[in-house]
Phi, psi and omega in degrees: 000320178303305170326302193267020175281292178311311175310294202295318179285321165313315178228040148267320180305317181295310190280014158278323160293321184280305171317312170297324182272328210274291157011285192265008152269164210267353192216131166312011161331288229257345196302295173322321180288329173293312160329307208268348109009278177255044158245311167321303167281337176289034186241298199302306167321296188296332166288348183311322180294300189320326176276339190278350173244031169221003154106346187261028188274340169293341175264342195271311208271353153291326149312311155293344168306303173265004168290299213283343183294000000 
């Protein structure tokens, strides 16, 4: 249960974070492209269970890694 705790909490933080920068730029240039950005990796968050029980969350979580850098 502690896991999904953990989970849940991981992309209430993201999707706070992502919301706060979408927030404070200052012109719709750039928004979309950050939406579309960070829609993505929240896709890659929320499968993240799912792949650890088909065996790919070290490959799923190095990706993520090197995306969010």
């Amino acid at each position: 249960m502690e896991v999904l705790y953990e989970w849940v909490w991981n992309v209430a933080v993201y999707l706070l974070l992502v919301t706060a920068v979408t927030n404070v730029l200052p012109g719709d240039t750039y928004r979309k492209y950050l939406k579309f950005f960070g829609n993505l990796i929240l896709v890659l968050l929320l499968l993240r269970p799912a792949a650890s029980l088909l065996g790919q969350a070290e490959s799923l979580e190095q990706f993520l890694k090197f995306q969010t850098l």
